[in-house]
Residue frames as a rotation matrix with the C-alpha (Angstrom) as fourth column:
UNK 1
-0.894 0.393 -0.216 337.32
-0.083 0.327 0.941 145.25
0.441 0.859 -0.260 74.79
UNK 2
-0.404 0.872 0.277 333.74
-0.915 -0.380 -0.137 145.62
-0.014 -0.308 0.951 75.39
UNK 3
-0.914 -0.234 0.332 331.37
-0.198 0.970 0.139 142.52
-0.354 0.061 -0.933 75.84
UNK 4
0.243 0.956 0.163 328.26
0.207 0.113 -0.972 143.41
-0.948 0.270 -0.171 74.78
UNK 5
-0.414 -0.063 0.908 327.89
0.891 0.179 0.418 143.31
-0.189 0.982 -0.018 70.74
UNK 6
0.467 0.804 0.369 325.17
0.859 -0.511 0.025 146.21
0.208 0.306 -0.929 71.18
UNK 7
-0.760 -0.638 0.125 326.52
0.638 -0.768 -0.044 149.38
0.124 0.046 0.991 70.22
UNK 8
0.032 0.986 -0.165 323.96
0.888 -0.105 -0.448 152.16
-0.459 -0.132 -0.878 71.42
UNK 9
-0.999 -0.054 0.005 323.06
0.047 -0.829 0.557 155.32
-0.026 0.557 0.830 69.13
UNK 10
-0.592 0.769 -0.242 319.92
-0.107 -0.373 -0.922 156.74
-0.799 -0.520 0.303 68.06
UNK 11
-0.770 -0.102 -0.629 319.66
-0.441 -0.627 0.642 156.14
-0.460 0.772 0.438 64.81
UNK 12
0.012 0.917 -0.398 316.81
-0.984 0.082 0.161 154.82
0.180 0.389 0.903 62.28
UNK 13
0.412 0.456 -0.789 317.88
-0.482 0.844 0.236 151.51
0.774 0.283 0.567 62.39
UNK 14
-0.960 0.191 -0.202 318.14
0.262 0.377 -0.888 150.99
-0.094 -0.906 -0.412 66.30
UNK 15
-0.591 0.777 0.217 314.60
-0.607 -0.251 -0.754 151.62
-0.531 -0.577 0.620 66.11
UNK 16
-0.363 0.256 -0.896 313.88
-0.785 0.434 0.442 149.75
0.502 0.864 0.043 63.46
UNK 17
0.372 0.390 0.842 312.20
-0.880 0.436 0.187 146.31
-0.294 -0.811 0.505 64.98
UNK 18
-0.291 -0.834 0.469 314.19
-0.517 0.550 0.657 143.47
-0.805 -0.051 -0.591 65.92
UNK 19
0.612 0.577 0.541 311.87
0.001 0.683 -0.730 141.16
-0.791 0.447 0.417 63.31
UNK 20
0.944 0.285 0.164 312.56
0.192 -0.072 -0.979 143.26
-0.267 0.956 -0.123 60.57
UNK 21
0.506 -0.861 0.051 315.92
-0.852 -0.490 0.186 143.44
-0.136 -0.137 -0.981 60.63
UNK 22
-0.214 0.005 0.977 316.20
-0.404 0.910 -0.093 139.89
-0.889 -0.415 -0.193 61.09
UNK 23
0.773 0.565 0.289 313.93
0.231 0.173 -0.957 139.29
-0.591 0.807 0.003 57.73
UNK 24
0.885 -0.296 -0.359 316.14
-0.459 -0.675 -0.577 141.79
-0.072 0.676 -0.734 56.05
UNK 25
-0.168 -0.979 0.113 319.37
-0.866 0.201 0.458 139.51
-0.471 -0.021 -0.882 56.55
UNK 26
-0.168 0.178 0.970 317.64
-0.075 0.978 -0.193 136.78
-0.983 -0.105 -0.151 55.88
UNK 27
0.962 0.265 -0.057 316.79
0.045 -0.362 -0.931 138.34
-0.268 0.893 -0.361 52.72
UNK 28
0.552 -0.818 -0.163 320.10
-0.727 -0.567 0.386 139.36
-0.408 -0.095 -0.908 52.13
UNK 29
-0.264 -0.710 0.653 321.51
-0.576 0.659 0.483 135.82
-0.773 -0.248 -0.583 52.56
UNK 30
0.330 0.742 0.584 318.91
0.350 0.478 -0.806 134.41
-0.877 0.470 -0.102 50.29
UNK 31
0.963 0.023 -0.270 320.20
-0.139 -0.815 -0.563 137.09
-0.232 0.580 -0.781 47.49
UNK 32
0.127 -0.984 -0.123 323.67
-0.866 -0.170 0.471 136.45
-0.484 0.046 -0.874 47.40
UNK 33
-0.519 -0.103 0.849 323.28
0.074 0.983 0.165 132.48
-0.852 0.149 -0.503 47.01
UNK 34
0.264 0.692 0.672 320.78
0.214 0.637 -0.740 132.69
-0.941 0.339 0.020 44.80
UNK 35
0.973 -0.138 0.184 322.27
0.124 -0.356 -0.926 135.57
0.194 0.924 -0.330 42.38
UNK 36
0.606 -0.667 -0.433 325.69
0.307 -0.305 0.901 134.90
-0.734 -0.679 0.020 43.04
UNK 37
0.261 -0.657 0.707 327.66
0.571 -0.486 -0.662 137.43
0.779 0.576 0.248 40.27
UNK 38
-0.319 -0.885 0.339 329.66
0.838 -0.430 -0.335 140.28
0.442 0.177 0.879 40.83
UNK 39
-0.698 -0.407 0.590 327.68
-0.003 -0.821 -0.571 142.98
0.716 -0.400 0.572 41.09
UNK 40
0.356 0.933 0.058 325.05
-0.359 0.079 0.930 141.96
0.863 -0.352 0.363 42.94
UNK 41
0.689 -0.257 -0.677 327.58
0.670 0.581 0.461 140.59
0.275 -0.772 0.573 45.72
UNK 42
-0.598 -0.764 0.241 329.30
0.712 -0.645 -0.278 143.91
0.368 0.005 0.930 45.48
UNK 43
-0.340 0.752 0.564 326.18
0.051 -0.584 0.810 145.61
0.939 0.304 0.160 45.74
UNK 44
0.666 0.652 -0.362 325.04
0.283 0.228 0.932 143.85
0.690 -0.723 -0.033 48.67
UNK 45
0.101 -0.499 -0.861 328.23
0.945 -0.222 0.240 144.56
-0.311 -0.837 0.449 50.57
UNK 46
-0.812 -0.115 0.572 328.35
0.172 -0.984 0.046 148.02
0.557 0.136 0.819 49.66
UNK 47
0.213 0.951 -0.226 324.74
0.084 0.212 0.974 148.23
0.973 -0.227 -0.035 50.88
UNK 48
0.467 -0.097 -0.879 325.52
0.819 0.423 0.388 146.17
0.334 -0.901 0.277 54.16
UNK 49
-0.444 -0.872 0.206 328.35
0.855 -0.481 -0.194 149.26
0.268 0.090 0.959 54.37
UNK 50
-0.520 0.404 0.752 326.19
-0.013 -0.885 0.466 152.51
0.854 0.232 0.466 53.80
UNK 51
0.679 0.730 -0.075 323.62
0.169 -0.056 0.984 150.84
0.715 -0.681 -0.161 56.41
UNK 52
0.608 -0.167 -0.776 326.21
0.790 0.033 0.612 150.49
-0.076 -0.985 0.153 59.29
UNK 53
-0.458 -0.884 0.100 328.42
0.876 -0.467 -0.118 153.41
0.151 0.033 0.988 58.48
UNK 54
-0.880 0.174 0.442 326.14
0.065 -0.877 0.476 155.66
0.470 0.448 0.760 57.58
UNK 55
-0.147 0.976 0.162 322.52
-0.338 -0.203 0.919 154.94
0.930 0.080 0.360 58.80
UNK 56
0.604 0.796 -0.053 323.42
0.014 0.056 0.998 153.42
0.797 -0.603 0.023 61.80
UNK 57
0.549 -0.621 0.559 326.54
-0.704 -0.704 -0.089 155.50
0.449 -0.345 -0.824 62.84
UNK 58
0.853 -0.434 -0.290 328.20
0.432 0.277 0.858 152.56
-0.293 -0.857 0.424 64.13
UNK 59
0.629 -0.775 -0.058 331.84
-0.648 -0.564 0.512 153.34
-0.430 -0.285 -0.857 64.64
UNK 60
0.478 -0.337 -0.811 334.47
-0.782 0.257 -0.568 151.85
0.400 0.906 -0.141 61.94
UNK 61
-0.667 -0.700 0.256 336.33
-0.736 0.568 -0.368 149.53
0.112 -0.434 -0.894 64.31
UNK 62
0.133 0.573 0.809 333.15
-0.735 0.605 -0.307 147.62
-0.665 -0.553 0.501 64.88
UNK 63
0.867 0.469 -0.165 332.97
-0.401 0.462 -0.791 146.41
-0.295 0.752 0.589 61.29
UNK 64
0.013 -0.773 -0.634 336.86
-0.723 0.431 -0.540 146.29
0.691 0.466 -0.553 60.66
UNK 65
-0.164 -0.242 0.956 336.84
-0.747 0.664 0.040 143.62
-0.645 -0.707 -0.289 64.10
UNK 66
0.278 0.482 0.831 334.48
-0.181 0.876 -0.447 141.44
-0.943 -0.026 0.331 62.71
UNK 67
0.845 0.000 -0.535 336.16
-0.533 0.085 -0.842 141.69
0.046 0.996 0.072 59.35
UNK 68
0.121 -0.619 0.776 339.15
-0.961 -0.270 -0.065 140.96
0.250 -0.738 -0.627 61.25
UNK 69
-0.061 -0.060 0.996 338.17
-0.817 0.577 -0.015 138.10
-0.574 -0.815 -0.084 62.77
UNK 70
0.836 0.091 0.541 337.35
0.336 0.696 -0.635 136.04
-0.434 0.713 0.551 59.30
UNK 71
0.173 -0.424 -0.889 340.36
-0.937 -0.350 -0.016 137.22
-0.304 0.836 -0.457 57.10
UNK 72
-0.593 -0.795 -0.127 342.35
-0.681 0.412 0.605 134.41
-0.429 0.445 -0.786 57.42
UNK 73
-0.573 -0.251 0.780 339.59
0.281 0.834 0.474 132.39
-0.770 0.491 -0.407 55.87
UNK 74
0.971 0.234 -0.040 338.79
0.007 -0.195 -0.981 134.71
-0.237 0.952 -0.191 52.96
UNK 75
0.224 -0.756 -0.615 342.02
-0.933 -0.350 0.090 134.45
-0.283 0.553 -0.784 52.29
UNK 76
-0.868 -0.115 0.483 342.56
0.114 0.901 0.419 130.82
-0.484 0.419 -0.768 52.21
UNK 77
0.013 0.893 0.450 338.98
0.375 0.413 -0.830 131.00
-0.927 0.180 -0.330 50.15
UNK 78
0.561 -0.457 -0.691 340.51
-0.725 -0.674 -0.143 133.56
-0.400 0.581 -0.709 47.69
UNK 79
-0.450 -0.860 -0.242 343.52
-0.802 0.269 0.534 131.17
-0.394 0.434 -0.810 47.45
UNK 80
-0.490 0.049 0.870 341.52
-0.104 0.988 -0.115 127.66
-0.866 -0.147 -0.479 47.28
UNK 81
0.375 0.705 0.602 339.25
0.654 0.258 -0.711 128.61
-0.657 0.660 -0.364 44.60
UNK 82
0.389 -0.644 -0.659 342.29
-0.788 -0.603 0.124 130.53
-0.477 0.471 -0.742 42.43
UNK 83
-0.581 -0.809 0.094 343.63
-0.713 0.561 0.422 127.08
-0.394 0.178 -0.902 42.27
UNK 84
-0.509 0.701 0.499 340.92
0.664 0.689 -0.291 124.28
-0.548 0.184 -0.816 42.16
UNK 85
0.431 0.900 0.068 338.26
0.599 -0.229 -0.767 127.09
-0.675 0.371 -0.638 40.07
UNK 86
-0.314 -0.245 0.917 339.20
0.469 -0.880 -0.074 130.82
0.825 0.407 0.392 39.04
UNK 87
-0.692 0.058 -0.720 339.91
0.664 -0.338 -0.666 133.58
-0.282 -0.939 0.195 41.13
UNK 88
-0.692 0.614 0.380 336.57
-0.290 -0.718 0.633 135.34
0.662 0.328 0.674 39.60
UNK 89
0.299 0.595 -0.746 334.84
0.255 0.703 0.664 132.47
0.920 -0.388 0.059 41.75
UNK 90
-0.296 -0.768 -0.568 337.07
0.807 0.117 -0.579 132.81
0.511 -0.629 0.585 44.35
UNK 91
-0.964 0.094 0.250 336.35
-0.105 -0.994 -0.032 137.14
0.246 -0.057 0.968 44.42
UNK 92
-0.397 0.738 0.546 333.10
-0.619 -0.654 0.434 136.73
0.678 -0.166 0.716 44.64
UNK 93
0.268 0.514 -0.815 332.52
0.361 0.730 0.580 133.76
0.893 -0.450 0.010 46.91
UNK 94
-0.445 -0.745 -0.497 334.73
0.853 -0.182 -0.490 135.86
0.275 -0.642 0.716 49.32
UNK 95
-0.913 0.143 0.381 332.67
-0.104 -0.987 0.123 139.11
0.394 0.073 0.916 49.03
UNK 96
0.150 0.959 -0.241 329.45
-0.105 0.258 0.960 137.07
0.983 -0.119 0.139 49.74
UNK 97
-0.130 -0.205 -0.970 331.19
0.727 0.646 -0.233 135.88
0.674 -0.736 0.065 52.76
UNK 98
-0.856 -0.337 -0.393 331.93
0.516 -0.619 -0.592 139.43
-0.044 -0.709 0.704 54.33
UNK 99
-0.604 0.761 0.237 328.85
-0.442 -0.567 0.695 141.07
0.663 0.315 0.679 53.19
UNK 100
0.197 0.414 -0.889 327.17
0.309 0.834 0.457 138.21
0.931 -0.364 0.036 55.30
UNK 101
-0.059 -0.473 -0.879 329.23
0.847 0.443 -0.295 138.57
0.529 -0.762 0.374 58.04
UNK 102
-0.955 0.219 0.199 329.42
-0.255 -0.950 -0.178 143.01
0.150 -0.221 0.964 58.29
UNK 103
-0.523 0.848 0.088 325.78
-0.442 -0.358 0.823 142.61
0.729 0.392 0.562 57.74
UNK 104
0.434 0.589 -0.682 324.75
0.386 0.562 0.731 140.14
0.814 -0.581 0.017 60.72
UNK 105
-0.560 -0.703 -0.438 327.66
0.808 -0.347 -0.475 142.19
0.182 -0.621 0.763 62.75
UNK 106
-0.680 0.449 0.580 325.06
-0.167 -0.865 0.474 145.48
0.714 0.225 0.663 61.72
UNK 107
0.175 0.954 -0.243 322.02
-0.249 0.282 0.927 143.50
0.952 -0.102 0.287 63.35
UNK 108
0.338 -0.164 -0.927 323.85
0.941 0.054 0.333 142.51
-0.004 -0.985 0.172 66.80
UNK 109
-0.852 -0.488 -0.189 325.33
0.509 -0.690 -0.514 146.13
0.120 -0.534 0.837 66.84
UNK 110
-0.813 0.561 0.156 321.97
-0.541 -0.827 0.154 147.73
0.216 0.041 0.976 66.74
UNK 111
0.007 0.912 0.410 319.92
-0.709 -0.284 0.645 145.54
0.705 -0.295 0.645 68.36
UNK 112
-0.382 -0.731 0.566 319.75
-0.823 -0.009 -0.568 144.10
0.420 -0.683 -0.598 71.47
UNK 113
-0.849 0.079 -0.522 319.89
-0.162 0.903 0.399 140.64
0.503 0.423 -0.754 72.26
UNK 114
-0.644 0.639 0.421 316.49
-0.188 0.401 -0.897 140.61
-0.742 -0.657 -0.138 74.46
UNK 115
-0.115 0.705 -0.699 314.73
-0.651 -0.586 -0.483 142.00
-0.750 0.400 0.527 71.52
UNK 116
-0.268 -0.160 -0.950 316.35
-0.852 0.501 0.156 139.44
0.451 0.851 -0.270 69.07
UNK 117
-0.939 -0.270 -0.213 315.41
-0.226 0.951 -0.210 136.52
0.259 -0.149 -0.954 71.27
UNK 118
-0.482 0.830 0.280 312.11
0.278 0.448 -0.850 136.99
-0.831 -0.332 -0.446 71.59
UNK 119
0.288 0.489 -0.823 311.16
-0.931 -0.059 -0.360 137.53
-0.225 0.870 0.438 67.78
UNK 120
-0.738 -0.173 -0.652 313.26
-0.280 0.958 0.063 133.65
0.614 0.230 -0.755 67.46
UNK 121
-0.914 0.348 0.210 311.23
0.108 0.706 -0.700 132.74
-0.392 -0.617 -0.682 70.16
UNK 122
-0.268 0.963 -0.043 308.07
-0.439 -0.161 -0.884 133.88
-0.858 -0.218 0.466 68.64
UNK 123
0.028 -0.252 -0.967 309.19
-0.996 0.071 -0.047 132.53
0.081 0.965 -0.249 65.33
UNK 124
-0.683 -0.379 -0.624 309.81
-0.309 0.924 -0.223 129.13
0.662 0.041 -0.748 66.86
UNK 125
-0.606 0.534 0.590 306.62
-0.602 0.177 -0.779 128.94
-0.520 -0.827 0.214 69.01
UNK 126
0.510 0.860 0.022 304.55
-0.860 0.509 0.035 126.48
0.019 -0.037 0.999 66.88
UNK 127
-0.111 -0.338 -0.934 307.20
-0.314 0.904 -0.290 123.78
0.943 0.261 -0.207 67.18
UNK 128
-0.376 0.228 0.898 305.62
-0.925 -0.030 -0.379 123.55
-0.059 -0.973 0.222 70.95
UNK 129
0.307 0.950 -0.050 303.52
-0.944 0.298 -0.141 121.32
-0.119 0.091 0.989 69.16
UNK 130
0.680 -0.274 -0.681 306.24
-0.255 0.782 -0.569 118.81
0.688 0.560 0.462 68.48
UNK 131
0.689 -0.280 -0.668 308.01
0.702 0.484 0.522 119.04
0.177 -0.829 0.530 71.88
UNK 132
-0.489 -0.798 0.354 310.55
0.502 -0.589 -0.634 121.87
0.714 -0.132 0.688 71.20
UNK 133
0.477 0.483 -0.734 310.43
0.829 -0.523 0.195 124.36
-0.290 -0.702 -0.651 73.98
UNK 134
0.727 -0.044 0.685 310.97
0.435 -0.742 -0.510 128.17
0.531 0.669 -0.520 72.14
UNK 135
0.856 -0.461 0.235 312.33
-0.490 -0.577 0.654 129.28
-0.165 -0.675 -0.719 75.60
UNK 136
0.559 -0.627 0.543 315.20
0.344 0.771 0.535 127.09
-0.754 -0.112 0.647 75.32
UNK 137
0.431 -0.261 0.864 316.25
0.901 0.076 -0.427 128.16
0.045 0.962 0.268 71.74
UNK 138
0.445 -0.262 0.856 316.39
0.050 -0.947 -0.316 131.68
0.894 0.183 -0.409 73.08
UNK 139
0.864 -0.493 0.106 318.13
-0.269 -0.273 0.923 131.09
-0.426 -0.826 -0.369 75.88
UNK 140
0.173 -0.918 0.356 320.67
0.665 0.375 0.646 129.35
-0.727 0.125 0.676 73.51
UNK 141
0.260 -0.594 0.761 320.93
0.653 -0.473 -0.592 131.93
0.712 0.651 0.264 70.94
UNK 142
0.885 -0.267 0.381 321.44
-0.425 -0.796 0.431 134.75
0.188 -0.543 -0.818 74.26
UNK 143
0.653 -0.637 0.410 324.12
-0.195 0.382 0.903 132.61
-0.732 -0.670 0.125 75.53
UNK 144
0.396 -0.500 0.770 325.30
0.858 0.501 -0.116 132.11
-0.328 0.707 0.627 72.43
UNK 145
0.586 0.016 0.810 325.72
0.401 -0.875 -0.273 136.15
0.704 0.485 -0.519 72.02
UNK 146
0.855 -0.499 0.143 327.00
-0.381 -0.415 0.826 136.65
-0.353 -0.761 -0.545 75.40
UNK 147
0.567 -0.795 0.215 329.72
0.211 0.393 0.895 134.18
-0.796 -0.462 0.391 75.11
UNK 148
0.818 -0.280 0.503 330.86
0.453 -0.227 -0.862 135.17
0.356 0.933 -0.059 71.52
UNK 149
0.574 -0.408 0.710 332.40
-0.313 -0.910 -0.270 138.55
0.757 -0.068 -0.650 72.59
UNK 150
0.709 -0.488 0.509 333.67
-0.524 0.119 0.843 136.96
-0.472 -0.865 -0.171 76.46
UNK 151
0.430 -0.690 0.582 335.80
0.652 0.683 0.328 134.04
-0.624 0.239 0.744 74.44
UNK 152
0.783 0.127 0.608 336.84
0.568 -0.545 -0.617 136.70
0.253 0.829 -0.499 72.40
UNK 153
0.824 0.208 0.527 337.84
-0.360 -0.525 0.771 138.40
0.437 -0.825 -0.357 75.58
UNK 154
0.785 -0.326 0.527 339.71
-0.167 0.709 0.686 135.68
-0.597 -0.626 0.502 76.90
UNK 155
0.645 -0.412 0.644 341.85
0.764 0.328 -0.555 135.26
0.017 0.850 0.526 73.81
UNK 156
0.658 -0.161 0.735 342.74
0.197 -0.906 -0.375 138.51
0.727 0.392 -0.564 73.89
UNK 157
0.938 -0.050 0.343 343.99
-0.342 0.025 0.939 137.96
-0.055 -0.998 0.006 77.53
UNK 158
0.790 -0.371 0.488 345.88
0.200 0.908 0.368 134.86
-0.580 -0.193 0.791 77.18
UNK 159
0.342 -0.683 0.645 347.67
0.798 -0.152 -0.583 136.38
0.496 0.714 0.493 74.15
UNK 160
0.421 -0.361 0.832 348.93
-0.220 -0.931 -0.292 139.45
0.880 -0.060 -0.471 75.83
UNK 161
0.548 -0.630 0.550 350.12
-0.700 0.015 0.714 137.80
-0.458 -0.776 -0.433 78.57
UNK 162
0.859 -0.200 0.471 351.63
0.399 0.838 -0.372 135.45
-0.321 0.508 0.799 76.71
UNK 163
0.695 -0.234 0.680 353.21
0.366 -0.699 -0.615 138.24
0.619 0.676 -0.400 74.83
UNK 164
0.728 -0.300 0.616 354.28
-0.418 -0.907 0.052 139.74
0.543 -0.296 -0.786 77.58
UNK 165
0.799 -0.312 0.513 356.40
-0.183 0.687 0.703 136.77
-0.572 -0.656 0.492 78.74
UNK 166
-0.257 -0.869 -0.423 358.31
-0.636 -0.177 0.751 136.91
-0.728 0.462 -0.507 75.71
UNK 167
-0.124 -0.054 0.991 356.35
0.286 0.954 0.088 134.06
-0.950 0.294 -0.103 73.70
UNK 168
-0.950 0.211 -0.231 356.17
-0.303 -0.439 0.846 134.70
0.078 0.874 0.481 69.51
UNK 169
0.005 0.996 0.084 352.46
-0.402 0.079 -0.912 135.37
-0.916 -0.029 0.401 68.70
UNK 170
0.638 0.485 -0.599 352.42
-0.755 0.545 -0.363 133.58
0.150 0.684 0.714 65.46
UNK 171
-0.711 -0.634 -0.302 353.40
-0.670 0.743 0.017 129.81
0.214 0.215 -0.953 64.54
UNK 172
0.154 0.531 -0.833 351.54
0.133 0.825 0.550 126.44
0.979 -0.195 0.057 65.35
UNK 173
-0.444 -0.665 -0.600 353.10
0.616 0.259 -0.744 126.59
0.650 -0.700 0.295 68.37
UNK 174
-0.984 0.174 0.035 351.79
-0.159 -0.773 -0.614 130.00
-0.080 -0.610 0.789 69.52
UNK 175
-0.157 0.988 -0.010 348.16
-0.542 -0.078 0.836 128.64
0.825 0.137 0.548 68.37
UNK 176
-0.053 0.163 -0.985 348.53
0.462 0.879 0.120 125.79
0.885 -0.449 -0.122 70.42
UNK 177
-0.888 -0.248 -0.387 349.32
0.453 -0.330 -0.828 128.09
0.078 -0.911 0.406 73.47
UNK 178
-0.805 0.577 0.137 346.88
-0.588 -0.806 -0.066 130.06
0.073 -0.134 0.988 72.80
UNK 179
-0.106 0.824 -0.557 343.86
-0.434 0.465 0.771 127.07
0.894 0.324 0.308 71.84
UNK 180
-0.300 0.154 -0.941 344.83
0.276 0.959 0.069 124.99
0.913 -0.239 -0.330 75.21
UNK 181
-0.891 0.339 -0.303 344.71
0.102 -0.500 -0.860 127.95
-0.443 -0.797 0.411 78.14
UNK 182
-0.738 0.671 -0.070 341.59
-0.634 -0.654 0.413 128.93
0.232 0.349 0.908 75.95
UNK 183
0.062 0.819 -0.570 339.61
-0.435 0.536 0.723 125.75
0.898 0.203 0.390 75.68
UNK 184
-0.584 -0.111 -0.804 340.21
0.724 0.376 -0.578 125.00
0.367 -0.920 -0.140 79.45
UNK 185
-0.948 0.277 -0.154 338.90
0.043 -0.370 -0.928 128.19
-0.314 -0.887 0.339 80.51
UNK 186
-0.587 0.761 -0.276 335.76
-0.572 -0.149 0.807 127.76
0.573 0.631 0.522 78.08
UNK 187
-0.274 0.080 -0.958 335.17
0.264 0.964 0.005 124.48
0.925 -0.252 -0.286 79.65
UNK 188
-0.686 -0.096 -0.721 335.33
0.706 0.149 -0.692 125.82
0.174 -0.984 -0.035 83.13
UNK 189
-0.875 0.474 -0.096 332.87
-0.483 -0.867 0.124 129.07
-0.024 0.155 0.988 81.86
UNK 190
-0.198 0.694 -0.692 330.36
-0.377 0.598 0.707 126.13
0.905 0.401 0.143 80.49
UNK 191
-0.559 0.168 -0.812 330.56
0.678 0.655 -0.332 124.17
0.476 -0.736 -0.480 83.83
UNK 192
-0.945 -0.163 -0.284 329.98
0.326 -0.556 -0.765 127.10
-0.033 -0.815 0.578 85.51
UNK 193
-0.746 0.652 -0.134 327.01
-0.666 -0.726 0.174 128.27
0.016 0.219 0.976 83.66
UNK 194
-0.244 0.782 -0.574 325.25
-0.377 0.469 0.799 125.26
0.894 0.411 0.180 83.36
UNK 195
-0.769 0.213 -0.603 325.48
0.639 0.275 -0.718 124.52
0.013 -0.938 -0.348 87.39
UNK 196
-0.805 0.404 -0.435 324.04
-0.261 -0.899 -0.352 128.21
-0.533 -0.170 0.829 87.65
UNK 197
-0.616 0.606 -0.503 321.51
-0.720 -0.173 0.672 127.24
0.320 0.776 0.543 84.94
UNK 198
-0.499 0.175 -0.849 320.79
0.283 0.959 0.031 124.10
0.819 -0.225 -0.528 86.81
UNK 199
-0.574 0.512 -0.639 320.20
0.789 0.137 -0.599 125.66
-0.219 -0.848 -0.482 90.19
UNK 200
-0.717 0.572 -0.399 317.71
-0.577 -0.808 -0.121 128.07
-0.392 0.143 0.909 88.81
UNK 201
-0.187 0.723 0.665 315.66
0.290 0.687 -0.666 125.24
-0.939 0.068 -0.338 87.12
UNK 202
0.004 0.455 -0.891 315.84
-0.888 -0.408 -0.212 126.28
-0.460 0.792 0.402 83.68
UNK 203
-0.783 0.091 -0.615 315.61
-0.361 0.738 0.570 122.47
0.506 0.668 -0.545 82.46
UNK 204
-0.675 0.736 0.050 312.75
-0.031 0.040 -0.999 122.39
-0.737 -0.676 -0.004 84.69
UNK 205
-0.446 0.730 0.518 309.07
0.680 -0.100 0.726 121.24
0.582 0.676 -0.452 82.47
UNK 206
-0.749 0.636 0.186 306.31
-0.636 -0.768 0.068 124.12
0.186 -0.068 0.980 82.94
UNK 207
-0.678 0.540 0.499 304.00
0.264 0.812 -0.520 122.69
-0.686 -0.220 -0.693 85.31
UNK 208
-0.717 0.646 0.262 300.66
0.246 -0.117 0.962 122.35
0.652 0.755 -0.075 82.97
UNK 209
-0.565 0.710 0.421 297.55
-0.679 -0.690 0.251 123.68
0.469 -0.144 0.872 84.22
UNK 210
0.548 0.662 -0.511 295.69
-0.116 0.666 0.737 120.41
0.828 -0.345 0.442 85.35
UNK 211
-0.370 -0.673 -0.641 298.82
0.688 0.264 -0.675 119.26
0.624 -0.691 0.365 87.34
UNK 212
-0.944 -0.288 0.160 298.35
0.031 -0.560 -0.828 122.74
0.328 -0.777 0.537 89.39
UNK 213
0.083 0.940 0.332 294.38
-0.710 -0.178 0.682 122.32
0.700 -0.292 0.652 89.80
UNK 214
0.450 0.182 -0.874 295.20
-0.076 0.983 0.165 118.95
0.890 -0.008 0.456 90.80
């Protein structure tokens, strides 16, 4: 399993800039909630489809992973709002979901995460004025891309050996194996980075300009 999210290709919309791409989900997300019917939440995942299949060649496994990875709660969303609503609610709150999800899966496969952290950072540079520091945010949404795919990684591990010992991969039981090697070695990934982050000084303030005349 690969760990990077960016899938490289040539097409229009790896060149496309990181902003607008960005905008264009955001749009997206904005569109579903606001007009949430049928076809317009069919539309949009069809759409989301055409762009990454087609316009930006990624390769079908990317999109079926990340579809993958949410079934089991469009299915319990499918089932929850069959019972407590209608499963017309149900159909299309579920289509909004993946359309969402393929569609932000499009935007990390085709662009890469330097590019996407400095359009947040430039997006989040007037909250300087209120103490936030922009660099920070983008160092947590990179870190927040890297590790996605590695815990991903790790999962994948832990089950196959797991497997290969003879344990059953489904049950409560097999989650639990699988949640307690996991969330130990997260833990021990987090220490690790945040020493490393420590002895580099990234919670270091930026000295200010007087300080260094001074």
């Amino acid at each position: 399993m690969t760990l990077a999210l960016y899938v490289p290709r040539g097409s229009v919309v790896h060149r496309a800039p990181a902003g607008l791409k960005l905008l264009a989900l955001a749009g997206l997300a904005v569109l579903v909630f606001a007009v949430p019917t049928l076809p317009v939440v069919g539309g949009a995942l069809v759409g989301v489809l055409v762009v990454g299949l087609g316009a930006a060649r990624l390769p079908v496994a990317v999109l079926a992973r990340q579809a993958r990875a949410v079934l089991v709660w469009l299915v319990g969303l499918l089932v929850v709002h069959a019972v407590l609503t209608d499963l017309l609610t149900g159909v299309i709150t579920v289509l909004r979901l993946l359309a969402l999800v393929l569609a932000a899966a499009v935007v990390t496969a085709t662009t890469r995460v330097t590019a996407m952290v400095a359009v947040v950072e430039r997006v989040c540079a007037p909250l300087r004025w209120v103490g936030v520091r922009p660099a920070r945010i983008g160092l947590a949404l990179a870190m927040a891309l890297r590790f996605i795919p590695l815990v991903a990684e790790r999962a994948d591990r832990i089950r196959e050996a797991q497997a290969a010992r003879g344990a059953s991969p489904r049950g409560v039981r097999a989650l639990i194996r699988l949640v307690v090697p996991l969330l130990v070695q997260v833990l021990q990934l987090a220490h690790t980075t945040a020493e490393a982050l420590d002895a580099r000084g990234a919670d270091d303030e930026p000295a200010r300009p007087g300080r260094m005349r001074r």
